[in-house]
MDTraj code that builds the backbone (N, CA, C; nanometers):
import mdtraj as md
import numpy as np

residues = "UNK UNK UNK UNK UNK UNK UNK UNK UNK UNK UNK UNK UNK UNK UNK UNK UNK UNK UNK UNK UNK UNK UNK UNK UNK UNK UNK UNK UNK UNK UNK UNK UNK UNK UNK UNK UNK UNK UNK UNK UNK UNK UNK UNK UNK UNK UNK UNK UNK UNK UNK UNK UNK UNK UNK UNK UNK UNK UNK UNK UNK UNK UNK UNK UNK UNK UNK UNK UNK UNK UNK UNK UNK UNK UNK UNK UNK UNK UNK UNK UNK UNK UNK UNK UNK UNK UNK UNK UNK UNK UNK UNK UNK UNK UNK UNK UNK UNK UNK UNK UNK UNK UNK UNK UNK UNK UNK UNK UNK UNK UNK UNK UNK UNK UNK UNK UNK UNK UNK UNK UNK UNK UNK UNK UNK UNK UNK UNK UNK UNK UNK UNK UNK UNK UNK UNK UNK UNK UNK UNK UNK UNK UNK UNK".split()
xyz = np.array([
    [4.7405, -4.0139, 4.3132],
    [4.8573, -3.9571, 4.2486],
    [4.9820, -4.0322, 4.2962],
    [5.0553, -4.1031, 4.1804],
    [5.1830, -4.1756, 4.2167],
    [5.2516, -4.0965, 4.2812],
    [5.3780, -4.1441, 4.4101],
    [5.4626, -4.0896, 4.4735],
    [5.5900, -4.0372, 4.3400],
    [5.6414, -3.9235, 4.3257],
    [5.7577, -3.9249, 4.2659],
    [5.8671, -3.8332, 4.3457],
    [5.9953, -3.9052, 4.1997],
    [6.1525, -3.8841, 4.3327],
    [6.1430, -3.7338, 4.2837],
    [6.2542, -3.6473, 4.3825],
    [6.2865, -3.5352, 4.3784],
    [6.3161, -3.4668, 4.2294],
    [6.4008, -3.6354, 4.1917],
    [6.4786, -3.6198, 4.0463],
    [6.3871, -3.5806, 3.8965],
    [6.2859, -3.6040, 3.8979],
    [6.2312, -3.6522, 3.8362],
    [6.1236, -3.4881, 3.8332],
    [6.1396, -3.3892, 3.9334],
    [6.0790, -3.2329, 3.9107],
    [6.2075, -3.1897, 3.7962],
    [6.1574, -3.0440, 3.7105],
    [6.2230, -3.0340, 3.6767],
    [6.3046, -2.8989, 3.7458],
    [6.4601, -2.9133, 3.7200],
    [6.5488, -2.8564, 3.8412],
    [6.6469, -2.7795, 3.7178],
    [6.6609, -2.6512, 3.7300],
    [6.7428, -2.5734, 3.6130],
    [6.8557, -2.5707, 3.6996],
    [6.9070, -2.5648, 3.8250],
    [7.0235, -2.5488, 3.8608],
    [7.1091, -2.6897, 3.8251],
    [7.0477, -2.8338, 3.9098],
    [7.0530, -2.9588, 3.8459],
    [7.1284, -2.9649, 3.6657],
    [7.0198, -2.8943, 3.6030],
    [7.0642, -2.9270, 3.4703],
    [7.1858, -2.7964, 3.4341],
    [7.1988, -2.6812, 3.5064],
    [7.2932, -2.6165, 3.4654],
    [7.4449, -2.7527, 3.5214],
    [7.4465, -2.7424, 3.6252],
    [7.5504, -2.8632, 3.6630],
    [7.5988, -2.9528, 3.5683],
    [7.4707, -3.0123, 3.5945],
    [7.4788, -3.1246, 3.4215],
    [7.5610, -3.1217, 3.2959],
    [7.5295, -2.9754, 3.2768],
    [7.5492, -2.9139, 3.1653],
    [7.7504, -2.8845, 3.1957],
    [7.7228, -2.8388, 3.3147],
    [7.8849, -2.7754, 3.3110],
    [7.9661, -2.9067, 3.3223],
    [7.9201, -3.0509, 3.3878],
    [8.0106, -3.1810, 3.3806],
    [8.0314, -3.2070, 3.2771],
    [7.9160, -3.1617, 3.1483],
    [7.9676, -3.3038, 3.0404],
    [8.0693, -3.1964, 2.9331],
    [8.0469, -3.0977, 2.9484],
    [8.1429, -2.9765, 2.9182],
    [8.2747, -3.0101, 2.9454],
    [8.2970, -3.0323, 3.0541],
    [8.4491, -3.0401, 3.1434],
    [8.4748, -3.2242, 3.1114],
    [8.3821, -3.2489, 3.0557],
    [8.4068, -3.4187, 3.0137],
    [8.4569, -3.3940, 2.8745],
    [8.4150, -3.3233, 2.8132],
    [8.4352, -3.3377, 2.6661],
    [8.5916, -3.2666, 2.6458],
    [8.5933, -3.1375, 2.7219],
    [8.7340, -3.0975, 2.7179],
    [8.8717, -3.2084, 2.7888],
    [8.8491, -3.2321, 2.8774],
    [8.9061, -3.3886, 2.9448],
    [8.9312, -3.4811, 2.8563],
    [8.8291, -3.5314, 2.7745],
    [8.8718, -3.5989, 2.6346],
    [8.9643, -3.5712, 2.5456],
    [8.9052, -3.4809, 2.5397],
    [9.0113, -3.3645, 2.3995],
    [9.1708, -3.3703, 2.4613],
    [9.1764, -3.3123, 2.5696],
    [9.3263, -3.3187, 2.6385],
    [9.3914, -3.4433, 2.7006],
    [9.3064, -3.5310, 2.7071],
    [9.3650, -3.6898, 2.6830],
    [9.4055, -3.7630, 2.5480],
    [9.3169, -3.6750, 2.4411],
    [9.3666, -3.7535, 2.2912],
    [9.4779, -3.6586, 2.2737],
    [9.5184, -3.5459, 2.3356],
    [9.6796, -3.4707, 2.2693],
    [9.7350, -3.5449, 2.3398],
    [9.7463, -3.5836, 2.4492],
    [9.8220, -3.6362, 2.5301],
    [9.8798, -3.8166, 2.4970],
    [10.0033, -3.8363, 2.4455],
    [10.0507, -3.9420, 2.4897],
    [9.9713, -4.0653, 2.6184],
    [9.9653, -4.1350, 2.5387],
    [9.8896, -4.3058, 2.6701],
    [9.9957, -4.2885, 2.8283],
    [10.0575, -4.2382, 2.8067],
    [10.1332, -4.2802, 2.9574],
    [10.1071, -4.1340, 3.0215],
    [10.1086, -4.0186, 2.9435],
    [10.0493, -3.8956, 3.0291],
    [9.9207, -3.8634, 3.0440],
    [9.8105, -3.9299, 2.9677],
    [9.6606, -3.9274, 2.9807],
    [9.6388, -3.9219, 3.0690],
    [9.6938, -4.0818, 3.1310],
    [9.6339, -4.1729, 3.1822],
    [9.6688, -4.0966, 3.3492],
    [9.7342, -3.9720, 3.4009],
    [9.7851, -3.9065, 3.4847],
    [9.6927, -3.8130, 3.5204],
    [9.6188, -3.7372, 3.4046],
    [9.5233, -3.6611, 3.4124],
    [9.4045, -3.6722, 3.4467],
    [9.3383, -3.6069, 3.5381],
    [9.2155, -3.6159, 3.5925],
    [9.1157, -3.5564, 3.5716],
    [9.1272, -3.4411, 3.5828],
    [9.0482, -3.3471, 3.5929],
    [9.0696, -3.1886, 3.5049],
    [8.9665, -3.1414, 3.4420],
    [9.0216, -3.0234, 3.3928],
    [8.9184, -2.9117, 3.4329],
    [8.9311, -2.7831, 3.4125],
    [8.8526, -2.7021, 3.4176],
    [8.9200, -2.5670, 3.3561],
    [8.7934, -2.5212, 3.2913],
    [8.8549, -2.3758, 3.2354],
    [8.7868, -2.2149, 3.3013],
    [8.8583, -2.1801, 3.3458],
    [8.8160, -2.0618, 3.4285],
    [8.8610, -1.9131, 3.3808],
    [8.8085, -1.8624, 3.3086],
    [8.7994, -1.7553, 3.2018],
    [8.8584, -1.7963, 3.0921],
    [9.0388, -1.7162, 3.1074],
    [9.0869, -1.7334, 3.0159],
    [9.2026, -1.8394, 3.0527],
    [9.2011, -1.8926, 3.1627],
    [9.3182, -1.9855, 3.2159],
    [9.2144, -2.1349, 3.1827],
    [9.3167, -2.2144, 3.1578],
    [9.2755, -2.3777, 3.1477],
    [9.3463, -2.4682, 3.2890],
    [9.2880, -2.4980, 3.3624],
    [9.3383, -2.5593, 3.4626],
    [9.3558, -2.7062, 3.5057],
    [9.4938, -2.8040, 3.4956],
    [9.4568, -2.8892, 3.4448],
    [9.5311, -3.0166, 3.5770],
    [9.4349, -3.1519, 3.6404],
    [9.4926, -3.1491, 3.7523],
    [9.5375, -3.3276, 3.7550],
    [9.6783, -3.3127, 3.8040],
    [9.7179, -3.4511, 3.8184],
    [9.7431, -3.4831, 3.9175],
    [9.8258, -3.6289, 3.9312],
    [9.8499, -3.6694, 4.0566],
    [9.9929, -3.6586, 4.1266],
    [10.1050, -3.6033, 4.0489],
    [10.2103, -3.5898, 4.0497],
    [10.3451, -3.4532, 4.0244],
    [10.4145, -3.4170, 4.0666],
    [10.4946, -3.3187, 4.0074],
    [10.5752, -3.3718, 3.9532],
    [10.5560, -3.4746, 3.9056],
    [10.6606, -3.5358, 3.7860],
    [10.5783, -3.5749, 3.6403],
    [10.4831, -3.6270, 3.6772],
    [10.3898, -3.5792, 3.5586],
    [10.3214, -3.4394, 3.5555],
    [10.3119, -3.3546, 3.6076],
    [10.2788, -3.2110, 3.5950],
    [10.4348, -3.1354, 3.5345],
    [10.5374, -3.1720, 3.5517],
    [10.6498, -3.1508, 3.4596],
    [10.6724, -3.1600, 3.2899],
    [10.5992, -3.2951, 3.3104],
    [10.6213, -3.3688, 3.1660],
    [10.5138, -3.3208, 3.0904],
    [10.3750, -3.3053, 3.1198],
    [10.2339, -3.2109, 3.0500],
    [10.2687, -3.0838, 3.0316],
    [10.3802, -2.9993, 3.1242],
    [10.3872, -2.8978, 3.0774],
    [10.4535, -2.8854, 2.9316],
    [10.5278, -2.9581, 2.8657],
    [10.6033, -2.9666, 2.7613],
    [10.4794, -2.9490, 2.6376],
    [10.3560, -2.9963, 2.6878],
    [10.2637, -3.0328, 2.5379],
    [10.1724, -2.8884, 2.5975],
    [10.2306, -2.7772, 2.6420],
    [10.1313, -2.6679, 2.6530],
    [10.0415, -2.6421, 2.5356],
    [10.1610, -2.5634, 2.4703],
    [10.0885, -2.5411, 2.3014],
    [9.9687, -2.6248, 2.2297],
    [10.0014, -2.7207, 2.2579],
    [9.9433, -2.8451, 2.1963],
    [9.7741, -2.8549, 2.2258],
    [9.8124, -2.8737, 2.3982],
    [9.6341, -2.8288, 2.4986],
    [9.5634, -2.7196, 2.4547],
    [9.6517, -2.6174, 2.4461],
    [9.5708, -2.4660, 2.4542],
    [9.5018, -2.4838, 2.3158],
    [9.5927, -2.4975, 2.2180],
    [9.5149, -2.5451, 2.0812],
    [9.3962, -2.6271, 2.0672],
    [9.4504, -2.7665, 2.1272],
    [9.2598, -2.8026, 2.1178],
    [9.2049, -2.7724, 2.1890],
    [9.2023, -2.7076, 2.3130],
    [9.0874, -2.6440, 2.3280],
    [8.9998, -2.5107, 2.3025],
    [9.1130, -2.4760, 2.2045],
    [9.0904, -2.3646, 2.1199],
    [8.9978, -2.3682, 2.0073],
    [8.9943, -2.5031, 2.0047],
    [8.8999, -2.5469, 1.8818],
    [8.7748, -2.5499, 1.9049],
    [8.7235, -2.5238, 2.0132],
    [8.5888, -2.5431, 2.0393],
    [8.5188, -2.4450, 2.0202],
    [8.4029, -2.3629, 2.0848],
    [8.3126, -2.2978, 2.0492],
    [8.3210, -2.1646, 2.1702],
    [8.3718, -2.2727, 2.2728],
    [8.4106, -2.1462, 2.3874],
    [8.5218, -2.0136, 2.3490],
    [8.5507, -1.9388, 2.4362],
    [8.6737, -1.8710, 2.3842],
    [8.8094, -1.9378, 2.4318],
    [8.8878, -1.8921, 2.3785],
    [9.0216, -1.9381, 2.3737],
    [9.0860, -1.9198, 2.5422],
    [9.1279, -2.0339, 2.5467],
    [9.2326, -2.0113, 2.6757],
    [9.3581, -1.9912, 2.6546],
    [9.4247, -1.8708, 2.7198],
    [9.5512, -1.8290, 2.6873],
    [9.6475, -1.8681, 2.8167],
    [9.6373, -1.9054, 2.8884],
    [9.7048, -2.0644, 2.9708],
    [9.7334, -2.1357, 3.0599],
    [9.7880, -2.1890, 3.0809],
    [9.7579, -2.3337, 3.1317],
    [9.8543, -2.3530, 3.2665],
    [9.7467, -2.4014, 3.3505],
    [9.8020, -2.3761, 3.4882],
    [9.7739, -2.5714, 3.5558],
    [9.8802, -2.6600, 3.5696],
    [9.8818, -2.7343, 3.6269],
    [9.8897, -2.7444, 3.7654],
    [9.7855, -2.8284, 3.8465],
    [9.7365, -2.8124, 3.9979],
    [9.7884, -2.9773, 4.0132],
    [9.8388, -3.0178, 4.1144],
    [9.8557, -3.1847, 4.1862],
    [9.7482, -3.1812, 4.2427],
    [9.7341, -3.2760, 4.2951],
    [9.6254, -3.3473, 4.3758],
    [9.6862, -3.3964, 4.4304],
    [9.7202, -3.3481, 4.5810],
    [9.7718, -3.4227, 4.6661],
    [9.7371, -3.5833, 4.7198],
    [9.6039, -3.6095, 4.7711],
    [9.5245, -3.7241, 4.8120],
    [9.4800, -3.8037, 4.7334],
    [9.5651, -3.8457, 4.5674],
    [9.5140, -3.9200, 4.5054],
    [9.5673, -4.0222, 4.5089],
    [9.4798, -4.1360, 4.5553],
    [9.4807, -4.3170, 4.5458],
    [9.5427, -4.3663, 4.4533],
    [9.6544, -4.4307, 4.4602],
    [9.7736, -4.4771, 4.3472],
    [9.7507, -4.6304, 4.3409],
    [9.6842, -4.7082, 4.3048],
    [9.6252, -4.8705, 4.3612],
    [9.7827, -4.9237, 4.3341],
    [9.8734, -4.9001, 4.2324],
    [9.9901, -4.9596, 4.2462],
    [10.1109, -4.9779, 4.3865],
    [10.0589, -4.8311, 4.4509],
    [10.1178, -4.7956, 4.5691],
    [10.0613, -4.9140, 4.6790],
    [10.0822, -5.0207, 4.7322],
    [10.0379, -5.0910, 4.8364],
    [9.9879, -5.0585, 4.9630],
    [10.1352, -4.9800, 4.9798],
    [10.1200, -4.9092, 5.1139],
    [10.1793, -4.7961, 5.2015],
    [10.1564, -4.7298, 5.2664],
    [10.2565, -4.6085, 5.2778],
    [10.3782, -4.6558, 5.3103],
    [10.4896, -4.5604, 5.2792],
    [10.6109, -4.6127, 5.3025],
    [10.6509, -4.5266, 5.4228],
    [10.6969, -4.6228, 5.5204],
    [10.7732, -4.5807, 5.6523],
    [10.8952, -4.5044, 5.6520],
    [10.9563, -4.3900, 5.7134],
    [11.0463, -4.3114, 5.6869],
    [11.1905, -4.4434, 5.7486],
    [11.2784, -4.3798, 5.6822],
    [11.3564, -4.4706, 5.7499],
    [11.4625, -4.3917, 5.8299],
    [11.4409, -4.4750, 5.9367],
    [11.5111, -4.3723, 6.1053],
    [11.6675, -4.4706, 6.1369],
    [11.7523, -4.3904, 6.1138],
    [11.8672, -4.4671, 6.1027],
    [11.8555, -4.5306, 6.3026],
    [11.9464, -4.6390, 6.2816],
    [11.9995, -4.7122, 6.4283],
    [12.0193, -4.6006, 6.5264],
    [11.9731, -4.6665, 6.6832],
    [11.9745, -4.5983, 6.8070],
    [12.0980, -4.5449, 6.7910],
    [12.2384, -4.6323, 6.7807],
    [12.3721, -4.6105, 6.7896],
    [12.4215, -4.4513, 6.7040],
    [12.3421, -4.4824, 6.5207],
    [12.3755, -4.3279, 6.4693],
    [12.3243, -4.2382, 6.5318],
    [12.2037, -4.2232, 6.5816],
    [12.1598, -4.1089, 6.6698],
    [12.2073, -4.0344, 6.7958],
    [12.2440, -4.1217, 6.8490],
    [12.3808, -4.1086, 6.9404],
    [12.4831, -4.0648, 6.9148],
    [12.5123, -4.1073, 6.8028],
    [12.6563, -4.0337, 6.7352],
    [12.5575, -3.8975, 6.6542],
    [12.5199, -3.8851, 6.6222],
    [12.4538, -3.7233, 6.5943],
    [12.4839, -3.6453, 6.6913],
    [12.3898, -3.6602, 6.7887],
    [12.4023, -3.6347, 6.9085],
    [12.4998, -3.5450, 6.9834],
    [12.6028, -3.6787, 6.9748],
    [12.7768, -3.6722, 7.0638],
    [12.8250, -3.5753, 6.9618],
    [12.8149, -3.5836, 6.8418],
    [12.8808, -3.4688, 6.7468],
    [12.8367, -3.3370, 6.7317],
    [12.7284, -3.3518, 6.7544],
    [12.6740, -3.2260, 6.7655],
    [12.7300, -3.1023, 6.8742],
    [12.7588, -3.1987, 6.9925],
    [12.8062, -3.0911, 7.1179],
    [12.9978, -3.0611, 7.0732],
    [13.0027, -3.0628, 6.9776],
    [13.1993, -3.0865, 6.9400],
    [13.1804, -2.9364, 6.8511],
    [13.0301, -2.8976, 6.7986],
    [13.0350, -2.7944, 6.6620],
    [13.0471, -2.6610, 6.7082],
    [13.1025, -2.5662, 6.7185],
    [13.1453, -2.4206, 6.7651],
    [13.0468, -2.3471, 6.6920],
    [12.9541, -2.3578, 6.5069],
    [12.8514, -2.3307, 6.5189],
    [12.7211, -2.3160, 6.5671],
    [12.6741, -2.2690, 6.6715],
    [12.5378, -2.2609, 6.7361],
    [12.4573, -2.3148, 6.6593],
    [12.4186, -2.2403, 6.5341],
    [12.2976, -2.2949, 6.4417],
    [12.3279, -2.4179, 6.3872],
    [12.4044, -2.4649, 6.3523],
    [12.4342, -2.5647, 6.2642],
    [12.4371, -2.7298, 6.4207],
    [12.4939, -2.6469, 6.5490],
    [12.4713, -2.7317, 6.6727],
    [12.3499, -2.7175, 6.7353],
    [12.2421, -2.6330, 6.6935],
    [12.0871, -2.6859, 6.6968],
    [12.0356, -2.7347, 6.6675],
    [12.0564, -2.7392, 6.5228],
    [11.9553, -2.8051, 6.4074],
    [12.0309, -2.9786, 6.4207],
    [12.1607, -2.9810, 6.4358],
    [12.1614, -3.1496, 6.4515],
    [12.1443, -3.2059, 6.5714],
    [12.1001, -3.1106, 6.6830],
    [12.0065, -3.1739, 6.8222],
    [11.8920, -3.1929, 6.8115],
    [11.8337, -3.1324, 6.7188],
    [11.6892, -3.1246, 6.7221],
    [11.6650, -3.2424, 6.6304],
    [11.7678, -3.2409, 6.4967],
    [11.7442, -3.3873, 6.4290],
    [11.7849, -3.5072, 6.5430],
    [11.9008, -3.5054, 6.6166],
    [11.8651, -3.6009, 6.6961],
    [11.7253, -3.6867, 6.7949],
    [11.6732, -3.5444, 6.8090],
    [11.5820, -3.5818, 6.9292],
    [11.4297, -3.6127, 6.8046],
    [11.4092, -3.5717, 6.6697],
    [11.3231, -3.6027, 6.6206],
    [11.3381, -3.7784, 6.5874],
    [11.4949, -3.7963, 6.5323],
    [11.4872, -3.9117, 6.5020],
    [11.4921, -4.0259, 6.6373],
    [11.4868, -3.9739, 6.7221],
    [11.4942, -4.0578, 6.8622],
    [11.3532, -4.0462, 6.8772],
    [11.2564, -4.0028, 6.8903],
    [11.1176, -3.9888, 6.9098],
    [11.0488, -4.1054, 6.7526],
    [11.1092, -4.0902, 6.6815],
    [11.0509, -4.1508, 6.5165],
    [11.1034, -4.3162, 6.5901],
])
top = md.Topology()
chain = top.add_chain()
for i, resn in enumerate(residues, 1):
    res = top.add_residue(resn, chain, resSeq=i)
    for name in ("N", "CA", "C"):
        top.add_atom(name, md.element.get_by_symbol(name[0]), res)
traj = md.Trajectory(xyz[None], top)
C-alpha cells in the first residue's frame, strides 16, 4: 500500500476553510472592482461577520477615503446570495510591509544646545504642569 500525504484523506473542516477563503476571495474582488485603481490597490482583506462587512487596510488615510464609497460596497455585496450587510466597519493593519517605504524613519531629536534651552526654560515657568511636562520632554529628548 502506497505511502499517502495527510492532504490527500478526506478532511471536512479543511474543506469548510476552503470554502470560507474563496468566499472572502470573491467578495475582495467584488470590493476591489467598486473601488477606484488607487483605493483597491490599499485593500486587503475583507470579511463579513453577520450583518457588519469588515474591511481592512493599511492606512488611516486610505480608510478615510473608502469610507466615502460605503453605499457603493454594501451594495455589491448585497448582490450576492448571502444576506445583506448593513455596515461597514474599516480596521488598519498596523504591521503592513509598504516595499515603497525603504526604511524606518528616525525621529528627529532637535540639537544638544535646544534641549538645554528646553530645559533652562522650563525652570523660568510658574506653571507646575506645563514645568513638568517640558522637563520630562527634555530628559526624553536627551536620552533619544
Amino acid at each position: 500500500m502506497p505511502f499517502q500525504t495527510a492532504a490527500s484523506f478526506p478532511n471536512r473542516l479543511l474543506a469548510q476553510y476552503s470554502s470560507q477563503l474563496e468566499q472572502q476571495q470573491r467578495m475582495l474582488d467584488r470590493i476591489r472592482g467598486v473601488l477606484p485603481p488607487p483605493l483597491s490597490r490599499h485593500v486587503f482583506h475583507c470579511v463579513k461577520n453577520d450583518k457588519k462587512l469588515l474591511i481592512y487596510t493599511d492606512s488611516a488615510a486610505w480608510a478615510s477615503q473608502i469610507r466615502f464609497y460605503n453605499n457603493d460596497l454594501l451594495t455589491a455585496i448585497a448582490s450576492t446570495d448571502e444576506p445583506a450587510a448593513e455596515s461597514l466597519q474599516i480596521r488598519i493593519l498596523a504591521d503592513r510591509f509598504d516595499p515603497e517605504k525603504k526604511s524606518i524613519e528616525k525621529p528627529h531629536v532637535p540639537s544638544p544646545e535646544n534641549i538645554l534651552l528646553i530645559r533652562n526654560h522650563s525652570e523660568n515657568i510658574a506653571d507646575e504642569e506645563l514645568k513638568r511636562a517640558l522637563q520630562k520632554l527634555s530628559a526624553t529628548l536627551a536620552r533619544l
